[in-house]
Backbone as CSV, one residue per row, in Angstrom:
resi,resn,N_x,N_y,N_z,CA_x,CA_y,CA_z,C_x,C_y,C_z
1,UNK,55.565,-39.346,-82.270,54.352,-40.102,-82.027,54.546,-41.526,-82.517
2,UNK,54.213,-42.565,-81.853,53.750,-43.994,-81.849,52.908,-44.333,-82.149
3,UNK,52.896,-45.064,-83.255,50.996,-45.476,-83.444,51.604,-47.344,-83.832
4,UNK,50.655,-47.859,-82.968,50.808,-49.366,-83.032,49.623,-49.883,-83.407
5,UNK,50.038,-50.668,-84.807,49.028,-50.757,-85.309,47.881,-52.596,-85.473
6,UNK,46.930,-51.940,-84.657,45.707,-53.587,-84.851,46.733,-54.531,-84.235
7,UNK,46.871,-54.464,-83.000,47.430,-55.431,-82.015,46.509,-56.054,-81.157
8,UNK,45.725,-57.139,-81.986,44.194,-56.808,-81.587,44.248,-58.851,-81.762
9,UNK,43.282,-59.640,-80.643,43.087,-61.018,-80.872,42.819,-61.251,-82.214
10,UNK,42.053,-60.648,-82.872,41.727,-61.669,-84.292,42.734,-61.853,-85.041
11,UNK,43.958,-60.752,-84.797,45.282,-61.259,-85.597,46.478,-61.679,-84.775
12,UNK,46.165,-62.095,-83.668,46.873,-62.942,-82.935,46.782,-64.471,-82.790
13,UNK,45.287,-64.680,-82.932,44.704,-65.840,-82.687,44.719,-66.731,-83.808
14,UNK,45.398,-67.858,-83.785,46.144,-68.565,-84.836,45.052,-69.558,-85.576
15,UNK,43.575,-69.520,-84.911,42.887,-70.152,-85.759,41.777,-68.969,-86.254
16,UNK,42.165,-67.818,-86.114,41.456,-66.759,-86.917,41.837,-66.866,-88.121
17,UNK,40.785,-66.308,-89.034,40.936,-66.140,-90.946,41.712,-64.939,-90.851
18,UNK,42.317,-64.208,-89.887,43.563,-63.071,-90.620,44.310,-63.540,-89.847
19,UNK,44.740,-64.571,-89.145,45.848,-64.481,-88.067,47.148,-64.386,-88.439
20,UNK,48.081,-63.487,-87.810,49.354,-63.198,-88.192,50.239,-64.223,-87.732
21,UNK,50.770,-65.086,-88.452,51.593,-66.280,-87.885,52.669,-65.742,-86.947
22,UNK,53.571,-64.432,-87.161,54.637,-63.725,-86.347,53.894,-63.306,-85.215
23,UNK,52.757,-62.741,-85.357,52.209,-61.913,-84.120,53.161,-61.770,-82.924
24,UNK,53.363,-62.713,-82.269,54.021,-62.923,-80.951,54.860,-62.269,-81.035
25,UNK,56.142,-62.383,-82.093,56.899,-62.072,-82.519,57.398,-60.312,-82.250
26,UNK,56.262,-59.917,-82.436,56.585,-57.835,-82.142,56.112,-57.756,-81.028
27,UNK,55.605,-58.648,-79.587,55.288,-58.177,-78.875,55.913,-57.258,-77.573
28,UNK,57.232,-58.265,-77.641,58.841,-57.401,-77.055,59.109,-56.510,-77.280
29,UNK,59.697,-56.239,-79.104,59.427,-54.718,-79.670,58.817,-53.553,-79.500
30,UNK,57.235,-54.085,-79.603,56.313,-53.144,-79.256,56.488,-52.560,-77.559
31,UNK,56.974,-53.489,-76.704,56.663,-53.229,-75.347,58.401,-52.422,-75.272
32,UNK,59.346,-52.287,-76.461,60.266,-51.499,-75.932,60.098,-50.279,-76.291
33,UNK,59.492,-50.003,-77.717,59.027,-48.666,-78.528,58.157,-47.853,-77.290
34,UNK,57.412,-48.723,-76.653,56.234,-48.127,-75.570,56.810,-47.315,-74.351
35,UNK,58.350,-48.114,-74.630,58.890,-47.287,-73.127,59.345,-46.462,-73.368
36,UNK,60.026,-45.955,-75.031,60.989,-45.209,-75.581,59.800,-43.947,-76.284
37,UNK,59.066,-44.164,-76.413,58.041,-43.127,-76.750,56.352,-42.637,-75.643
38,UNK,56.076,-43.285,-74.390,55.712,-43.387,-73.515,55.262,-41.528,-73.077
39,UNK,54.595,-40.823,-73.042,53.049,-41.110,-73.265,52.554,-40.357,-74.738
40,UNK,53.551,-40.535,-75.371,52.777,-40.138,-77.090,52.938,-41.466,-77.883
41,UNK,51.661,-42.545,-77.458,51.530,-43.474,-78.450,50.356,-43.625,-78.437
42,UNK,50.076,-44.401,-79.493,48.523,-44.339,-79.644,48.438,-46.035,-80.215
43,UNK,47.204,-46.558,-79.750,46.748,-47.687,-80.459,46.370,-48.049,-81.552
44,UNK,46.247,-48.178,-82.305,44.403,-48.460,-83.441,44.259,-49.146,-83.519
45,UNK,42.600,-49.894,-83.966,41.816,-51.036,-83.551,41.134,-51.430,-85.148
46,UNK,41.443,-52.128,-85.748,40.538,-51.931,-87.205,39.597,-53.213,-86.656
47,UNK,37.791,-52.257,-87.051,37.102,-52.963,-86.785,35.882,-53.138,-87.498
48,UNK,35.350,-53.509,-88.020,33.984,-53.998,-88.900,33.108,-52.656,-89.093
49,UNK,32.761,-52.707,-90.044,31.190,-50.919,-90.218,30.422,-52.071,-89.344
50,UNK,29.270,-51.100,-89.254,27.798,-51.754,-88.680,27.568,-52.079,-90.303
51,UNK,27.744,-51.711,-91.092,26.942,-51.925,-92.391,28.165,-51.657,-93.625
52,UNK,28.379,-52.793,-93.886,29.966,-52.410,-95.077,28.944,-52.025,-96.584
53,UNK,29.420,-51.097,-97.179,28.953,-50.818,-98.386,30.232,-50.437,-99.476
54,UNK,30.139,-50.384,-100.791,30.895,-50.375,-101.470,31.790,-51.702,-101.784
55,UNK,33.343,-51.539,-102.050,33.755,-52.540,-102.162,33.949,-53.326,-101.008
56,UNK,33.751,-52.817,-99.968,33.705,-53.315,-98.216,32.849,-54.695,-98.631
57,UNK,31.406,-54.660,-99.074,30.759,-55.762,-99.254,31.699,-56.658,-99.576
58,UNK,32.125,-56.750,-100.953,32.531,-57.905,-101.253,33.924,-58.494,-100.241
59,UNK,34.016,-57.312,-99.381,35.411,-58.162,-98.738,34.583,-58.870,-97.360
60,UNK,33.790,-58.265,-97.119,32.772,-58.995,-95.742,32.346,-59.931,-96.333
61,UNK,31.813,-60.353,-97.765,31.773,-61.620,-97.923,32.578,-62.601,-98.161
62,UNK,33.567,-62.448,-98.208,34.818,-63.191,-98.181,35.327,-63.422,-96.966
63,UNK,34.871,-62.296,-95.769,35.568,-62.714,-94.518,34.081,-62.690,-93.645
64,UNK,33.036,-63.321,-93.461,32.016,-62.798,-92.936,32.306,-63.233,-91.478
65,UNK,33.259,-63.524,-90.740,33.413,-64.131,-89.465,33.917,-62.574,-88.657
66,UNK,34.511,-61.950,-89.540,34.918,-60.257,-88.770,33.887,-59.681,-88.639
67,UNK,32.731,-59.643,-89.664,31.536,-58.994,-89.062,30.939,-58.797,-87.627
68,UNK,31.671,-58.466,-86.647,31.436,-58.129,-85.399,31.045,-56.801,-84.769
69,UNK,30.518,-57.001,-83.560,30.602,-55.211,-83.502,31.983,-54.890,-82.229
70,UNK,32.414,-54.026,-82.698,33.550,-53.476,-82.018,33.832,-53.871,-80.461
71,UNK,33.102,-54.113,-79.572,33.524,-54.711,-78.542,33.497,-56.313,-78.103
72,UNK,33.496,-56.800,-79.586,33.641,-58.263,-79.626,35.056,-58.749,-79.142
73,UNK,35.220,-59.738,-78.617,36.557,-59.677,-77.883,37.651,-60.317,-78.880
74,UNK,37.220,-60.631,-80.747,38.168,-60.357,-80.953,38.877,-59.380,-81.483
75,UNK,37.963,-58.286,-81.100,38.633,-57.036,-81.749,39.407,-56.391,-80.853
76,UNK,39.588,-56.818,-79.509,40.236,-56.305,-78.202,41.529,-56.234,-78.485
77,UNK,42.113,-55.181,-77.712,43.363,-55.600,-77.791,43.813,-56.626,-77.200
78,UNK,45.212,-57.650,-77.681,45.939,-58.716,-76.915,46.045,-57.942,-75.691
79,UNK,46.036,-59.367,-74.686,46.631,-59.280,-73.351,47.287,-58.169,-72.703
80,UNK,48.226,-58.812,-73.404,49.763,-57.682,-72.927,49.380,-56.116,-73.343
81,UNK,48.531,-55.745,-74.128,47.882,-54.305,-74.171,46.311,-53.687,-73.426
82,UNK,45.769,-54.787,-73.297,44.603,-54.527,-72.484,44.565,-53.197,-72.147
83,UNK,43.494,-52.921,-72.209,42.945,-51.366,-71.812,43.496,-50.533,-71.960
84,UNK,44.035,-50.707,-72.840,45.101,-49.049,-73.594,43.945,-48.696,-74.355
85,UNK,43.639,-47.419,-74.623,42.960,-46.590,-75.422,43.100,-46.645,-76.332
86,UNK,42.057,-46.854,-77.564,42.306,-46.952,-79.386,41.675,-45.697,-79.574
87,UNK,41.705,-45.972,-80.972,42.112,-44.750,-82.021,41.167,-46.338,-83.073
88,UNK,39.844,-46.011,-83.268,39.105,-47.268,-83.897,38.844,-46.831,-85.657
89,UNK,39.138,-47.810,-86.246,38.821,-47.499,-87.448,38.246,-48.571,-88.455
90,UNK,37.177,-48.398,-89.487,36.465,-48.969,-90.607,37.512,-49.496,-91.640
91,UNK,38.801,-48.518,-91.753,39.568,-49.010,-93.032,40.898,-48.950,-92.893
92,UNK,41.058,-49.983,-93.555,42.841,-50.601,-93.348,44.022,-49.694,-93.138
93,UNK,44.032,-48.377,-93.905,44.446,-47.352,-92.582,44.178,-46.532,-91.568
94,UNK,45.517,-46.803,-90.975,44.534,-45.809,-89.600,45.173,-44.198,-89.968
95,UNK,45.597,-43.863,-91.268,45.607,-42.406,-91.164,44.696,-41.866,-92.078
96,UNK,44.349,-40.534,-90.631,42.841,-40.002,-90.935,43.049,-38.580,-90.341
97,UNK,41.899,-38.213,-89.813,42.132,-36.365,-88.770,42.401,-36.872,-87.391
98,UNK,41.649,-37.735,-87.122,42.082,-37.982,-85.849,43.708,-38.668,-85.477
99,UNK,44.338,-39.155,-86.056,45.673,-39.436,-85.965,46.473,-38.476,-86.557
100,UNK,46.053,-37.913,-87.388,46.824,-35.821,-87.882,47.058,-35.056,-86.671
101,UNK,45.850,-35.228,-86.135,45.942,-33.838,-85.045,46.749,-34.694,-83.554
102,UNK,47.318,-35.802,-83.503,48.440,-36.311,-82.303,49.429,-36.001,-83.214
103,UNK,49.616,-36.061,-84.681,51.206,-36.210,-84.860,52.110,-34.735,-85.351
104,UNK,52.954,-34.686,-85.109,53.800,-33.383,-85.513,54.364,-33.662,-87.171
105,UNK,55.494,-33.801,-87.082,55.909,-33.733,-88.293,56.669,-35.147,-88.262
106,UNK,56.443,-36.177,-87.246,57.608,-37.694,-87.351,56.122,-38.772,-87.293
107,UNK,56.004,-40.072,-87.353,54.980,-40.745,-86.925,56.080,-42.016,-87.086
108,UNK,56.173,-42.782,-85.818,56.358,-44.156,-86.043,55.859,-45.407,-85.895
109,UNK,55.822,-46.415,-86.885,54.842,-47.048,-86.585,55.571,-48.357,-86.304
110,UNK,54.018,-49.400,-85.704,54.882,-51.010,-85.684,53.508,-51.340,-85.670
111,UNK,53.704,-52.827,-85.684,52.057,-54.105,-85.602,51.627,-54.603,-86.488
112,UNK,50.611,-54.624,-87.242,50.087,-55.399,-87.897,48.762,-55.614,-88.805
113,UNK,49.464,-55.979,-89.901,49.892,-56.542,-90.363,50.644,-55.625,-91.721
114,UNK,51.957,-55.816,-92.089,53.047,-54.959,-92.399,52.376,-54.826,-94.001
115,UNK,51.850,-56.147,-94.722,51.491,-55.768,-95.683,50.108,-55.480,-95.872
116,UNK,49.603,-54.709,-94.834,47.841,-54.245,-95.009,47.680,-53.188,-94.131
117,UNK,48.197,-53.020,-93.047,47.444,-51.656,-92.162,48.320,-51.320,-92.285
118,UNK,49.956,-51.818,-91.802,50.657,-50.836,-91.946,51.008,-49.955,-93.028
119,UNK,51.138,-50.826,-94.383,51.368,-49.877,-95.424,50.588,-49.620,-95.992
120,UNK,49.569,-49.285,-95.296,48.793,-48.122,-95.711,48.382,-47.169,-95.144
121,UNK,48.645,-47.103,-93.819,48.942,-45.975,-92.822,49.952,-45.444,-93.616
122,UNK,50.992,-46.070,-93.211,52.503,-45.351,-94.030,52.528,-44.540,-94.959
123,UNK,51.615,-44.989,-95.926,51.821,-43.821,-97.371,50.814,-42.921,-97.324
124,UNK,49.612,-43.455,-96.358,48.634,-42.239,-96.521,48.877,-40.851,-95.753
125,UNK,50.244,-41.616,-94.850,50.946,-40.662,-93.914,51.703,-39.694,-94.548
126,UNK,52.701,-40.379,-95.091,53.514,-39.635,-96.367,52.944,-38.622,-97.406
127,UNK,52.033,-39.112,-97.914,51.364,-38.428,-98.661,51.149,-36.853,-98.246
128,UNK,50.562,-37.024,-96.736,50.259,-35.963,-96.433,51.002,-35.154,-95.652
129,UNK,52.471,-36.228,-96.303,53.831,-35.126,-95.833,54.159,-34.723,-94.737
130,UNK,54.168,-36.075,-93.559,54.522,-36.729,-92.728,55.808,-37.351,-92.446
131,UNK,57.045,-36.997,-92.297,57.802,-38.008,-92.074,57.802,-39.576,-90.965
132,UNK,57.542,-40.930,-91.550,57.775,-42.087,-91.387,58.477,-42.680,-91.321
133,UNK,58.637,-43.578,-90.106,59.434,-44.439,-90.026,58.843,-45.798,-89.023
134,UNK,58.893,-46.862,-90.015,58.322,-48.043,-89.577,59.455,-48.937,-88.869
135,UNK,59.469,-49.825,-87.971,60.340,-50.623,-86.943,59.889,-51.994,-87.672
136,UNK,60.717,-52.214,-88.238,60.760,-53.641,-89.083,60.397,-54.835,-87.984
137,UNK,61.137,-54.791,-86.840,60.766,-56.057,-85.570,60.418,-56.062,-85.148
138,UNK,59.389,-54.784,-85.204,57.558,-54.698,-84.387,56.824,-54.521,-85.689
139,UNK,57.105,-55.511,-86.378,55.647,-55.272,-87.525,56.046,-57.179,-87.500
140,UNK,54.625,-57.314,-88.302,54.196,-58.762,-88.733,53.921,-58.747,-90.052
141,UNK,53.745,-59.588,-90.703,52.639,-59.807,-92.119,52.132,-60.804,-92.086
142,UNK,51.199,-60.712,-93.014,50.424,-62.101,-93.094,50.964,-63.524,-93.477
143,UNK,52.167,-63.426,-93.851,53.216,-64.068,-94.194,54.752,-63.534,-94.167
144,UNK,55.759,-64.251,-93.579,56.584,-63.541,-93.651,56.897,-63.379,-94.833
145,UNK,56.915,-63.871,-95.927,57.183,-63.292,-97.311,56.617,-62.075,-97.824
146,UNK,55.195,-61.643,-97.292,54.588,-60.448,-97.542,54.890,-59.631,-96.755
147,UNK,55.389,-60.002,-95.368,56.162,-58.903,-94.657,57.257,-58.666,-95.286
148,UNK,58.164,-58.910,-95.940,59.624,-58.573,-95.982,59.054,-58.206,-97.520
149,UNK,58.017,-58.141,-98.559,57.593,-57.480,-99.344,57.331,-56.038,-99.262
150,UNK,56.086,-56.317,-98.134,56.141,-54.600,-98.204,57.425,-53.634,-97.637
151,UNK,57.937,-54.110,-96.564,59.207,-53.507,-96.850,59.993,-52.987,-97.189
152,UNK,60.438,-53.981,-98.287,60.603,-53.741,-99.557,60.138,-52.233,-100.469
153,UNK,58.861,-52.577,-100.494,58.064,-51.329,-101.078,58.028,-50.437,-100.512
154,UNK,57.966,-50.427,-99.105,58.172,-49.297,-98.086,59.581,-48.438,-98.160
155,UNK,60.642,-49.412,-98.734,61.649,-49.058,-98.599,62.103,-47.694,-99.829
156,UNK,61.192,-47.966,-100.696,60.776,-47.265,-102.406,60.783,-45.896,-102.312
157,UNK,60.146,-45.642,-100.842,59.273,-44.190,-100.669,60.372,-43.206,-99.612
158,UNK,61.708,-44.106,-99.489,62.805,-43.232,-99.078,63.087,-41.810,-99.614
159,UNK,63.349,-40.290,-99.392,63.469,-40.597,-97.488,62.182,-40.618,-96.360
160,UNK,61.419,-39.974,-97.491,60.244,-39.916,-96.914,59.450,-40.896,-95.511
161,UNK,59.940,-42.264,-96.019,59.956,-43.341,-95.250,60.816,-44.184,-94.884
162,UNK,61.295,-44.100,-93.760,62.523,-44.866,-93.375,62.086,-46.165,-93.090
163,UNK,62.708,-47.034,-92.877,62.747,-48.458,-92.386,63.757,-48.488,-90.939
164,UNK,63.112,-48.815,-90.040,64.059,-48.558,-88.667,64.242,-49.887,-87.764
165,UNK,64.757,-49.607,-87.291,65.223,-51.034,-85.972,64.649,-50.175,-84.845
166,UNK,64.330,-50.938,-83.345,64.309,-50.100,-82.213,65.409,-49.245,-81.827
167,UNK,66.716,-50.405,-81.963,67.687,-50.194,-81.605,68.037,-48.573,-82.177
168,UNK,67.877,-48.562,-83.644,68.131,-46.715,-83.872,67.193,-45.472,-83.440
169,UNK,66.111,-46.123,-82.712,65.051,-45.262,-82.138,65.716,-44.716,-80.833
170,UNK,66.447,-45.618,-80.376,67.027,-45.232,-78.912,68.018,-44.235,-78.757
């Protein structure tokens, strides 16, 4: 299973408050993983509560421009994914029941952003004793320094979590 993660305008769009400066960058990647895993992939969409409570507040006040409702177009997917089906979610990971019950015992991931959705999909994946493996040149970060951080950290949770190229997917 494929899960590509928040490939979505607000972190594409370079004058958005999360925009991923690489974005562009995994969009090749992503469109080769898509052919190499084609029809077990899945999207996810991280998108605003109707009503953030808990520590959610204080992060909606810090970002109050995401406060949207889910079919705001910048929560759409980019272009080049249009109308692919999500898998929508409230919190920075997208592993939950509904992404349990697509995956077997492998999950690979790519998108964005490497040090926030993805690694935290990743370990919440692991955790629940999942084998992972993330595609380093279909992920982004919010910086490339925080990308090649989590990484890094991703790299910690071996074997459990691999670090992959496309190229060894093939």
């Amino acid at each position: 299973m494929l899960a590509l993660i928040d490939l979505q305008r607000i972190f594409a769009d370079p004058s958005s408050g999360w925009a991923t400066p690489d974005f562009r960058r995994v969009v090749d990647p992503v469109r080769e993983l898509i052919k190499l895993f084609s029809p077990d992939v899945v999207f996810t969409r991280f998108i605003a509560p109707e009503k953030p409570a808990g520590a959610w507040t204080g992060y909606y006040e810090a970002f109050p421009f995401a406060l949207q409702p889910a079919d705001a177009e910048d929560y759409q997917l980019v272009d080049e994914f249009k109308g692919a089906p999500t898998l929508d979610k409230t919190t920075f990971g997208a592993w939950g029941p509904e992404l349990a019950a697509r995956v077997d015992d492998r999950l690979v991931l790519a998108g964005v952003a490497t040090d926030c959705c993805v690694i935290s999909t990743a370990l919440a994946a692991v955790d629940a004793g999942v084998q992972v493996q993330v595609v380093e040149e279909a992920c982004a970060g919010s910086t490339a320094e925080n990308h090649a951080k989590a990484i890094d950290v991703m790299r910690l949770y071996a074997p459990m979590l691999e670090i992959v190229s496309v190229e060894q997917l093939r």
